[in-house]
C-alpha positions in Angstrom: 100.2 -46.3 9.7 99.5 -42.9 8.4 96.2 -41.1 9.3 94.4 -38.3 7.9 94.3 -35.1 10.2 90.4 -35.0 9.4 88.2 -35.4 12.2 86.0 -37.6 9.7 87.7 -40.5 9.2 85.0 -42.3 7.7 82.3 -40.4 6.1 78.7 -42.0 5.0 76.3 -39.5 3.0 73.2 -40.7 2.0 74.0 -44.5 0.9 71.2 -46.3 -0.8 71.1 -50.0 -1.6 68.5 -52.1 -3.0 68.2 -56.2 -4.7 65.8 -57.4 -7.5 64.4 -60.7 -6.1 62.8 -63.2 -8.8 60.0 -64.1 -6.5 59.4 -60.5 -4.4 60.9 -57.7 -7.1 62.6 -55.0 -5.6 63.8 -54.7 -2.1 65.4 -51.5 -0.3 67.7 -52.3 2.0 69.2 -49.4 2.8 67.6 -45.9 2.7 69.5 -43.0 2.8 72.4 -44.1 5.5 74.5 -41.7 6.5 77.2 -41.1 9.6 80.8 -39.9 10.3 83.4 -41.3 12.6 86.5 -40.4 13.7 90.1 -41.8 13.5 91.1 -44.3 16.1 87.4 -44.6 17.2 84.9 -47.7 17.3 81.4 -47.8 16.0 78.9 -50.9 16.5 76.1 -51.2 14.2 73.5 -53.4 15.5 69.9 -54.3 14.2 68.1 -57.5 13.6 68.4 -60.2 11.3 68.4 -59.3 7.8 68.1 -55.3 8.7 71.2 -55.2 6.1 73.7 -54.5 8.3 76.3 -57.1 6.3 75.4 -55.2 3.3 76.3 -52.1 4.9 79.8 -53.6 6.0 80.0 -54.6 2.5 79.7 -51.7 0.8 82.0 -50.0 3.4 84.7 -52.6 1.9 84.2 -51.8 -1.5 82.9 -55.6 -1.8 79.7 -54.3 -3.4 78.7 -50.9 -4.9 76.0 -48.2 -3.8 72.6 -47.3 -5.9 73.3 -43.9 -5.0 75.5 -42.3 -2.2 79.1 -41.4 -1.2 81.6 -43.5 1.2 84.8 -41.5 2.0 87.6 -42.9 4.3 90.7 -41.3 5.1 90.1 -38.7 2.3 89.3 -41.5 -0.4 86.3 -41.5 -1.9 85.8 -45.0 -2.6 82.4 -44.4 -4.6 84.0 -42.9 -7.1 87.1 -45.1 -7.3 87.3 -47.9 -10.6 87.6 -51.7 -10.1 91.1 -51.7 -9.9 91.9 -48.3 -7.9 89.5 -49.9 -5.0 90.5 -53.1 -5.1 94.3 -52.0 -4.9 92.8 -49.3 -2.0 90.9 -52.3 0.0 94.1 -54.6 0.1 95.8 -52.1 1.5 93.8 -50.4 4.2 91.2 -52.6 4.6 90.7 -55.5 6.3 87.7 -57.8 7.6 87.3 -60.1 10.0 83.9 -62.6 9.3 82.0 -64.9 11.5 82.8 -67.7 9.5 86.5 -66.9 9.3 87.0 -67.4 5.7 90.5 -69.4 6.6 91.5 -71.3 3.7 91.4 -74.9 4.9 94.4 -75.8 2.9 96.8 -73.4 4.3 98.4 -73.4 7.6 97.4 -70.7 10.6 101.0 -69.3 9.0 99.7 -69.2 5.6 96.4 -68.2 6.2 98.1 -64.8 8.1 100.1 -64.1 5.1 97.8 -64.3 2.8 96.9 -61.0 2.3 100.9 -59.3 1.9 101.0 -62.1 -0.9 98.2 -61.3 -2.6 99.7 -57.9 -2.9 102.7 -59.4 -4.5 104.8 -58.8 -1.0 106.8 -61.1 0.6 106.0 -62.2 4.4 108.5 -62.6 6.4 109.2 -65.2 9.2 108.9 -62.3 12.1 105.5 -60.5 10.4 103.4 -63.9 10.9 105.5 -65.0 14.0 104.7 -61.6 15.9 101.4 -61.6 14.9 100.7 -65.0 15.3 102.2 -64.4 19.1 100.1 -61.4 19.9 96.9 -64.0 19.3 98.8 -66.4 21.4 99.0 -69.3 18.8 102.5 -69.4 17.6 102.7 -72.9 19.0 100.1 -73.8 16.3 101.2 -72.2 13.4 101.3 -74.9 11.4 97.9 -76.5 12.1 95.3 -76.6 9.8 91.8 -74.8 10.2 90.2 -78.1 10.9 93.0 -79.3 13.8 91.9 -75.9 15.6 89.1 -74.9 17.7 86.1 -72.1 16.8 88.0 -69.8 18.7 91.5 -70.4 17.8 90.2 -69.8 14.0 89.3 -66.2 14.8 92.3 -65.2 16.1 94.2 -66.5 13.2 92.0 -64.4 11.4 91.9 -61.8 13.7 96.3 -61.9 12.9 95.3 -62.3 9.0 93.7 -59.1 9.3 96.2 -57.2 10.8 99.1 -58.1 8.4 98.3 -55.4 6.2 98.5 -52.8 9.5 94.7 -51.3 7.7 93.4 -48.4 8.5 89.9 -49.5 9.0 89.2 -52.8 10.9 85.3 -54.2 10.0 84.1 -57.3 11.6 80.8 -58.9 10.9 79.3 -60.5 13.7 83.2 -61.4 15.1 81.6 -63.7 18.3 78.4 -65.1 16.4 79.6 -68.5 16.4 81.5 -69.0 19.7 80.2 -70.3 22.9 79.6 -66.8 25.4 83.2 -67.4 27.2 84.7 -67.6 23.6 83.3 -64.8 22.2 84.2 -62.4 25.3 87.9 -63.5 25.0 87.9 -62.8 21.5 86.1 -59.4 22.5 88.9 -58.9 24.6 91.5 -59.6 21.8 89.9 -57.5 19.7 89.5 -54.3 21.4 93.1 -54.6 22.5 94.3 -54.7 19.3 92.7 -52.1 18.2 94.0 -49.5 21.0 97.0 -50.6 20.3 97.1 -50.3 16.6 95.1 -47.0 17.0 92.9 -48.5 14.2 89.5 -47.4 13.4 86.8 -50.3 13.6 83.3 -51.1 12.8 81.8 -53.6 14.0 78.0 -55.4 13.1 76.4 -57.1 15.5 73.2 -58.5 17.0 75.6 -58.7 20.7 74.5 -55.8 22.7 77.3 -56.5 25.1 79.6 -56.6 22.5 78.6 -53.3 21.1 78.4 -52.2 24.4 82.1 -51.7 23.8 82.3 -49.7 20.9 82.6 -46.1 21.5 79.6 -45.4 19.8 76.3 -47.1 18.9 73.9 -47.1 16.1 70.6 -49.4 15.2 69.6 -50.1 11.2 66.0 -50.0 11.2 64.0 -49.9 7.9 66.9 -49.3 6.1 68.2 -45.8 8.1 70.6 -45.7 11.3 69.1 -44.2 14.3 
């Protein structure tokens, strides 16, 4: 994994981001964002419900674009990037993990981990999704299906998934949202380990104050600006 020697890893400058409703017309969601963090750190953004901190996330992945701002990680600016340079640059140093996992229910916990080298054109080799696969501690059910496994067995396959491409930048949106409080700590757990030991970068949004409790560093969306 190669890192930038610039302090800012990630770099935020004034991100704006708004929707046209039919029923309510315009709605800012965010307004005027802007923060920096540093390789190898962790950042939890926290807020309530519908405070846009998925859109945030999403913008970060290059899922959806700005009205007006700059996002720069690792000395890419990915606001200025085309389609096809920031789809190329989010398969490759990107990765997400979701709340609902996003496992596809056809493919094995094997599968679902190589998903992302294939959908770069890259083959997967036996020991990529068997040591990943270990480090989650489900080898012995790599070839169950999504629906044979448990809430918290289908996050740490995705939790593997994500790791396959070795990205630079780990986000997760609301990673423990939908397991039971034991669940989500051990996947906490998991998750932070990882990280320190991939020397990744992560975000993280999250209504959880414990779990964002965790993160180096803390910051609240509130009427569309982080405080």
């Amino acid at each position: 994994m190669s890192l930038s020697t610039t302090a800012r890893f990630v770099e935020v400058e004034d991100l704006h981001k708004s929707y046209l409703l039919p029923e309510s017309g315009r709605i800012n969601v965010l307004n005027g964002v802007s923060f920096s963090l540093e390789a190898g750190s962790t950042l939890a953004v926290t807020g309530h419900s519908g405070c846009g901190k998925s859109t945030l996330l999403a913008l970060l992945a290059g899922l959806d674009s700005a009205d007006h701002g700059r996002i720069t990680i690792n000395g890419s600016v990915l606001t200025d990037m085309d389609a096809r340079s920031l789809h190329r640059f989010r398969t490759a140093h990107l990765s997400i993990v979701f709340q609902q996992f996003h496992l596809l229910p056809h493919l094995t916990a094997k599968e679902n981990v190589c998903l992302p080298l294939e959908l770069q054109g890259r083959h997967c080799p036996s020991e990529v999704w068997h040591t990943l696969l270990g480090r989650v501690g489900l080898t012995a059910r790599r070839d169950h299906l999504p629906g044979q496994l448990s809430g918290g067995e289908c996050q740490r396959v995705a939790i593997a998934r994500a790791l396959a491409v070795r990205p630079l930048l780990l986000l997760a949106d609301e990673p423990t949202g939908n397991l039971d409080l034991e669940t989500g700590r051990e996947i906490a757990d998991l998750l932070f380990e990882l990280v320190e030991q991939e020397q990744m970068t992560m975000i993280v949004v999250t209504h959880n104050e414990e779990l964002a409790a965790r993160c180096s560093r803390q910051l609240r969306l509130a009427h569309g600006v982080l405080r």
